[in-house]
C-alpha positions, 0 to 999 in steps of 0.5 A, a space after each residue: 512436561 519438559 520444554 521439548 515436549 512443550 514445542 513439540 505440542 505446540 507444533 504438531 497443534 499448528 495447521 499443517 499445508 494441504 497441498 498434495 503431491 501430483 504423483 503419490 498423492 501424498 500431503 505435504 508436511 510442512 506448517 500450513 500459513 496464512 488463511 489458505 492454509 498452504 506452506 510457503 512452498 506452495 503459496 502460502 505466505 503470498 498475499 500478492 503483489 502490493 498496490 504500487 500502481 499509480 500511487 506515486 503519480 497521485 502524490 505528485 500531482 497534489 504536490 504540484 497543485 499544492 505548489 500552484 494553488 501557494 503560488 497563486 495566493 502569493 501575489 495576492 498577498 504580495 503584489 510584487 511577486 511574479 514566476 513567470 513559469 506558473 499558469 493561474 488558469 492551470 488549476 481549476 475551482 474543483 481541484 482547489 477544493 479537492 486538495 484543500 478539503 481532503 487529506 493527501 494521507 487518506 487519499 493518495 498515500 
């Protein structure tokens, strides 16, 4: 068996899609993807939008209270230090716990 013969093989074995036409029923004969077995003419290589929302949001805010839970250690370890933009009451016991105890990688990103 040559190597035309081979491919040959190879694609007539692939799923083939199983949409039909409208008007003569006919199947479409291109290479089935994905587990919906539809080409990508009709929707087959579409897993759907990727999950965008709100994640860059999430990464913000544990960076922000990443800053303010460092600035708040600051002073205690330097007495002199002051940033007169930071609010020590901005960030709560429950939140502290939140960004120290739980990695941003499996929550947030």
């Amino acid at each position: 068996m040559n190597d035309m013969t081979k491919a040959r093989a190879v694609l007539a074995a692939l799923p083939r899609c199983t949409a039909k036409s409208r008007q003569s029923g006919v199947q479409c004969k291109n290479l089935g993807l994905g587990a919906g077995s539809k080409c990508r003419f009709h929707g087959g290589a579409s897993t759907g939008r990727p999950p965008t929302h709100g994640r860059l949001t999430k990464a913000n805010l544990l960076n922000r209270d990443w800053v303010r839970l460092f600035l708040g250690v600051l002073p205690l370890e330097h007495p002199g230090f002051e940033v007169s933009w930071f609010n020590p009451g901005a960030i709560t016991y429950e939140r502290i716990r939140v960004v120290v105890l739980e990695t941003p990688q499996q929550k947030y990103l």
